[in-house]
C-alpha positions as CSV (number, residue, x, y, z in Angstrom):
1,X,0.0,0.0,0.0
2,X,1.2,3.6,-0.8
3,X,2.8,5.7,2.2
4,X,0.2,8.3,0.5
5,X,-3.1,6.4,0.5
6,X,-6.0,7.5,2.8
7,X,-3.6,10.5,4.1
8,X,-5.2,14.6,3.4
9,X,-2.6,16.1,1.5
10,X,-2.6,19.7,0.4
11,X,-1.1,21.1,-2.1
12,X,-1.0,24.8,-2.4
13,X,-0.6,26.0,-6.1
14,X,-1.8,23.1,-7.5
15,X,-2.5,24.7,-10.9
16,X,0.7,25.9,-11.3
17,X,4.2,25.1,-12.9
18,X,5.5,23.1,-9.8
19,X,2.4,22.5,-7.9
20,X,0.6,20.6,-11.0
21,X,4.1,18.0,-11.0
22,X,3.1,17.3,-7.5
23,X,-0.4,16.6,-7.9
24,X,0.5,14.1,-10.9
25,X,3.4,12.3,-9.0
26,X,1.0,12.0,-5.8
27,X,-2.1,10.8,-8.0
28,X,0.4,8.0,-9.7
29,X,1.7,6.9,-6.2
30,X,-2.0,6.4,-5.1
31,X,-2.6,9.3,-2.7
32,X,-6.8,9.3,-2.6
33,X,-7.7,12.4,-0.6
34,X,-5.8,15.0,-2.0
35,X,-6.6,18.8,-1.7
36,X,-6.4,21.7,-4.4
37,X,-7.8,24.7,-4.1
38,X,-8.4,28.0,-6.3
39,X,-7.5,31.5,-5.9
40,X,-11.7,32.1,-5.3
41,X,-12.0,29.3,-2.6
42,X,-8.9,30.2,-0.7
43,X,-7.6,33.4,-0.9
44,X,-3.7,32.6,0.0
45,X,-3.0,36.6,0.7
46,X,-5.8,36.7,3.6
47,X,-4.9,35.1,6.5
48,X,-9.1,34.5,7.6
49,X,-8.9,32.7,4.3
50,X,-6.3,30.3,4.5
51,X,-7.3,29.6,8.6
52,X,-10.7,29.0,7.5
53,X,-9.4,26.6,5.6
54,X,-7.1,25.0,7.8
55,X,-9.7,25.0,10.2
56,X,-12.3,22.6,8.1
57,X,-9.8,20.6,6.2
58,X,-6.9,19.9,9.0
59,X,-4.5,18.2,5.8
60,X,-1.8,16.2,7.4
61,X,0.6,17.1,4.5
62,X,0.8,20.6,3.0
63,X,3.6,21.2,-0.2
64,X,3.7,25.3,-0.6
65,X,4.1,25.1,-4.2
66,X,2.0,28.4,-4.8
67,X,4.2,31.9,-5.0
68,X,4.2,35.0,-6.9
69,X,6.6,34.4,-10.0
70,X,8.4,36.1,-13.1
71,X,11.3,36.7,-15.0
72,X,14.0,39.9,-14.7
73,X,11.2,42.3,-15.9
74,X,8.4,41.5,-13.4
75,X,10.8,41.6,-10.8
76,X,12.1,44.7,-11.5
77,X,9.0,46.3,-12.1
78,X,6.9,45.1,-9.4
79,X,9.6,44.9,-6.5
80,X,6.8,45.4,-3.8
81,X,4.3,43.0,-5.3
82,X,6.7,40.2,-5.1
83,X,8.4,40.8,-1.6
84,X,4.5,41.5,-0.1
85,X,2.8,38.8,-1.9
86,X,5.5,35.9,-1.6
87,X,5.8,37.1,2.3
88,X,2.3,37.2,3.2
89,X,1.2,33.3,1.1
90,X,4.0,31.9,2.9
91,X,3.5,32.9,5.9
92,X,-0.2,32.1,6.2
93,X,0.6,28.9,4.9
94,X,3.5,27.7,7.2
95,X,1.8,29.3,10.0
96,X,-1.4,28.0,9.3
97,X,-0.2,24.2,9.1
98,X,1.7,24.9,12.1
99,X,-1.7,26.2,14.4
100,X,-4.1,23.3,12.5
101,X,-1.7,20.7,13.3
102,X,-0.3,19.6,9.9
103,X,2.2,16.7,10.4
104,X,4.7,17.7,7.5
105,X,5.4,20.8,5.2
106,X,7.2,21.0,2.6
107,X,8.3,25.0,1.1
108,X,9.9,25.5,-2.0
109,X,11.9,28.3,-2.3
110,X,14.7,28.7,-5.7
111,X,17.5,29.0,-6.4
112,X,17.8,32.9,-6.7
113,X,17.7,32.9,-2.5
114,X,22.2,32.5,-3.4
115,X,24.2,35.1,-3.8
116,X,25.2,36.7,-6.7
117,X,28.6,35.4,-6.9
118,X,28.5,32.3,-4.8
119,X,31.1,29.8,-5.5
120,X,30.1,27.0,-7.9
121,X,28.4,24.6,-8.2
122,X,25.9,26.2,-4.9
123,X,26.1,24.8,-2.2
124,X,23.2,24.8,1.2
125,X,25.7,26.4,2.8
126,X,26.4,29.5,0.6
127,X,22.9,31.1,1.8
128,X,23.5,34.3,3.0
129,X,27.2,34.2,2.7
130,X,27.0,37.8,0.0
131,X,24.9,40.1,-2.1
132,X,21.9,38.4,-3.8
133,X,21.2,39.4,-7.4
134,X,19.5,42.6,-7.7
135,X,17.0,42.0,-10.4
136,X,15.2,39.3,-8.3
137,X,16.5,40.3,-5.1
138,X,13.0,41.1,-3.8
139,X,11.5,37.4,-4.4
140,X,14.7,36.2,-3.3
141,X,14.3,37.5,0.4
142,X,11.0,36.8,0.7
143,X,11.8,33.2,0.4
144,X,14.9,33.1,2.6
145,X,12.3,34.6,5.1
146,X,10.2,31.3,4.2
147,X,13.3,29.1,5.0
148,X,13.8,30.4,8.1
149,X,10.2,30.4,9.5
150,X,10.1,26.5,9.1
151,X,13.5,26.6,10.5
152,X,12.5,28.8,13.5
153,X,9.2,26.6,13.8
154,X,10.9,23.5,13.9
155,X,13.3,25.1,16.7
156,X,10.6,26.4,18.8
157,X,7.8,24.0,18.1
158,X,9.1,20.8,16.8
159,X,7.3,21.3,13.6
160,X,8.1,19.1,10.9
161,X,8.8,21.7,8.3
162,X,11.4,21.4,5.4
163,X,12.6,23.2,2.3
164,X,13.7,22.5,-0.9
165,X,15.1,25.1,-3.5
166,X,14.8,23.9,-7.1
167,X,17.0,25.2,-10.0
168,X,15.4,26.7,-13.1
169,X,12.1,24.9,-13.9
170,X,9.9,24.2,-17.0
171,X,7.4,22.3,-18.0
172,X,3.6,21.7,-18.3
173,X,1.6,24.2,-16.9
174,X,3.9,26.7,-17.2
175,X,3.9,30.7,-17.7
176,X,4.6,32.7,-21.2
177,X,3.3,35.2,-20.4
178,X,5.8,38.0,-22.3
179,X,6.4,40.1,-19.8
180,X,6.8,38.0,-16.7
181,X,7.6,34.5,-17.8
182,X,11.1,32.7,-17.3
183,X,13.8,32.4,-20.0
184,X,12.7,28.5,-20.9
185,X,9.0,29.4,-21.9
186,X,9.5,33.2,-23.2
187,X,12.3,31.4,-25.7
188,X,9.4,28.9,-26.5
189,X,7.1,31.4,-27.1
190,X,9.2,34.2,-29.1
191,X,10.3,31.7,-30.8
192,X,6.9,30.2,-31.9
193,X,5.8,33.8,-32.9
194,X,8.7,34.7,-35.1
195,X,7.7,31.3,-37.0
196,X,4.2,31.8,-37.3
197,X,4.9,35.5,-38.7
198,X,8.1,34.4,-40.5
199,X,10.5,36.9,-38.4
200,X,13.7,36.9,-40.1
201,X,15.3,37.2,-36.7
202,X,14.0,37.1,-33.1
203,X,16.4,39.1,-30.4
204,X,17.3,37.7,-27.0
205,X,18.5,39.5,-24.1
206,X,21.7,40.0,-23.2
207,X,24.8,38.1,-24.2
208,X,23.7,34.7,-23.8
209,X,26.8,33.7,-22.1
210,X,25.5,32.9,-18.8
211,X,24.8,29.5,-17.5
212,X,22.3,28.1,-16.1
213,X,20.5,24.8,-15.1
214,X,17.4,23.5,-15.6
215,X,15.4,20.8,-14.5
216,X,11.7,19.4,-15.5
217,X,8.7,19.8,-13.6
218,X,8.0,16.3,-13.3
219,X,11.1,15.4,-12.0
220,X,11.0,18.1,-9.7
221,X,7.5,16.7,-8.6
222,X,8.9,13.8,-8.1
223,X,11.7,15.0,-5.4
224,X,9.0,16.8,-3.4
225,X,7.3,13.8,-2.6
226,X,10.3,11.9,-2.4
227,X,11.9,14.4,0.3
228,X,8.6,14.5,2.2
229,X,9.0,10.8,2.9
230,X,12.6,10.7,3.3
231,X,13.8,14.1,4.6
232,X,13.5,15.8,8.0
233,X,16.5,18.2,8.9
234,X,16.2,21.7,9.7
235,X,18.8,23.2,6.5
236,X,16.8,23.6,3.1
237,X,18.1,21.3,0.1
238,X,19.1,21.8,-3.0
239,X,16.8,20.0,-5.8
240,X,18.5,20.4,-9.2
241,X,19.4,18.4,-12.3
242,X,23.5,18.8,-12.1
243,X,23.8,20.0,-15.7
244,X,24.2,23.4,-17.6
245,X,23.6,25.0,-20.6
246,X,25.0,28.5,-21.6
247,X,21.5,30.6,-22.8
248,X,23.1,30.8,-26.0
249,X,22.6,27.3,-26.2
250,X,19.4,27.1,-25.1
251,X,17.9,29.8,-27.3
252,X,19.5,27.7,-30.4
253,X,18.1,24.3,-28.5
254,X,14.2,25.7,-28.6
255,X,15.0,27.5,-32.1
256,X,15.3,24.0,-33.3
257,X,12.6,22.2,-31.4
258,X,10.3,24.9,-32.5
259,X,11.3,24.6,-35.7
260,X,12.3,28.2,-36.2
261,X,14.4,29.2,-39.8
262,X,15.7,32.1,-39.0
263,X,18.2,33.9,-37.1
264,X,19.2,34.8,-33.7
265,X,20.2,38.1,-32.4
266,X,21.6,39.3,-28.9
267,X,21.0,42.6,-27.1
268,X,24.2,43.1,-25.1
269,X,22.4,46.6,-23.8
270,X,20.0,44.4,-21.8
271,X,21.1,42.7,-18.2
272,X,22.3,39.1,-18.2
273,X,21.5,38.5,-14.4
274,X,23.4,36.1,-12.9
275,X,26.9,34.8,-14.8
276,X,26.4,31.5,-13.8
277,X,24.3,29.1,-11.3
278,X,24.4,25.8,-11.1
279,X,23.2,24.1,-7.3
280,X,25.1,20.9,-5.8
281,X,22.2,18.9,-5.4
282,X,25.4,16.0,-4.2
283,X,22.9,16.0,-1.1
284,X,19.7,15.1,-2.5
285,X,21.3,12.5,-4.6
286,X,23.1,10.7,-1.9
287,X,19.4,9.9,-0.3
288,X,19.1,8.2,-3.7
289,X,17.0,10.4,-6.0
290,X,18.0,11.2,-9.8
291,X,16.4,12.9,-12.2
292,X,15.1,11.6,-15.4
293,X,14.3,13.9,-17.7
294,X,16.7,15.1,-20.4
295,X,16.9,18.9,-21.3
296,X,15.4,18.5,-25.2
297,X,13.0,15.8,-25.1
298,X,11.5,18.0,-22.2
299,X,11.3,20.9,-24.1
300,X,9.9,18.9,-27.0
301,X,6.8,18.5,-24.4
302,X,7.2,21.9,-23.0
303,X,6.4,22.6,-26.8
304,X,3.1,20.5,-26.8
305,X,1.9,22.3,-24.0
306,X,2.8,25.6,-25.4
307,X,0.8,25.0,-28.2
308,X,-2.0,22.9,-26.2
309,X,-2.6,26.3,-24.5
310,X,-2.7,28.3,-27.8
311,X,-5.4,25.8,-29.6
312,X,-7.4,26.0,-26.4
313,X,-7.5,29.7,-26.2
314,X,-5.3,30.1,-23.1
315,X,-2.7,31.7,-25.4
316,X,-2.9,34.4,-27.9
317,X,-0.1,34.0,-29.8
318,X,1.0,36.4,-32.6
């Protein structure tokens, strides 16, 4: 019998990128009282809310998948939005499970809570060891805040809370939106565009010289429930895929999965962000999790969810 069967799980977010992964890997390991609920039936900013809810529903285990997200732009154009927002969801949520008596929470925080220049790869221990990034900086301190309260609950209360900090994610589900989405799914969609119109170029921020990581949302889905059966210590753990790509080479990677003919151009008068980030996920591994999905074939299905979304109306794409 499944560890999952007959126990109330929540997960908050459930619609989204990260939280949607959960809810499938729960489903397929046999979980049969799950609980998702919208924006209208729980209102994750109001604190009534989310109590109310806590209060009829009493889940056993709560994943905080659900967050205020973007890309450089959003964050730098809505820095109060996303420290307020990110602050107050979290903290009704880990508060909440705490006060209703939820045996195990899992937060997910990202990889942007490292500094700027931390040594590479990133290791747990690098968090606030120097300057974070300023173009995400805001988000970024929100969800160190979220670390520390299930760090400070587990000290004072003997909560059960953990937290994991995935790299770069992408995926089904997933925003592109062109003004706040992440680099993965604005590629797929600019991309898509300047083949439907028949662009003769499509420009990408920046240098492309950076490197980053990126990992699926399935398999990510699949290490939150794995840690929330075999993790309990009070540091946050890394949850990435251990390889890189420079975004030079992703941009030419979803160029040829979309199918795009023409060329690629870089704006070296827009910001880069971070020069590199890769996480040392050496820690999740050694408790025997890896993985599975390779960088292309999963954008091949980001791809089919792109354009899922577009014949269904959920995108307008040019």
């Amino acid at each position: 019998m499944s560890f999952w069967n007959n126990k109330k799980v929540y997960v908050a977010g459930h619609r989204g990128l990260v939280g949607s992964a959960i809810w499938r890997e729960l489903g397929r390991l046999g979980a049969s009282h799950l609980i998702g609920k919208s924006r209208s039936e729980v209102d994750l900013l109001n604190a009534g809310s989310v109590d109310a809810f806590f209060e009829t529903e009493r889940p056993e285990y709560v994943f905080v998948a659900a967050a205020k997200v973007g890309g450089i732009l959003a964050n730098s154009n809505m820095p109060a939005d996303f420290l307020f927002q990110n602050l107050a969801i979290q903290n009704n949520l880990i508060d909440g499970s705490r006060r209703f008596g939820a045996k195990k929470l899992l937060f997910l925080g990202s990889s942007c809570i490292y500094p700027k220049h931390a040594p590479q790869p990133i290791k747990e221990e690098h968090l606030l060891t120097g300057p974070l990034e300023p173009t995400n900086e805001w988000y970024a301190i929100a969800k160190i805040a979220g670390i520390k309260l299930c760090q400070a609950s587990r000290r004072q209360y003997g909560s059960d809370f953990i937290s994991a900090m995935p790299t770069n994610m992408y995926g089904a589900n997933d925003n592109y939106d062109p003004k706040n989405s992440h680099v993965l799914p604005a590629l797929i969609r600019r991309f898509h565009e300047a083949k439907e119109t028949k662009a003769a170029s499509v420009t990408c921020w920046g240098t492309g010289l950076p490197l980053r990581e990126f990992m699926h949302s399935d398999d990510l889905g699949r290490a939150c429930v794995f840690l929330m059966e075999h993790y309990s210590e009070e540091s946050h753990i890394n949850v990435g895929s251990g390889q890189e790509v420079s975004i030079k080479q992703l941009a030419e990677l979803v160029k040829q999965v979309v199918g795009y003919p023409g060329d690629i151009a870089w704006d070296a008068s827009k910001p880069d962000g971070t020069p590199r980030k890769l996480m040392d996920s050496s820690k999740l591994f050694a408790l025997g999790y890896r993985p599975q999905v390779e960088l292309e074939d999963g954008i091949r299905g980001a791809y089919e969810d792109f354009k899922s979304q577009v014949a269904r109306g959920q995108i307008i794409a040019r």
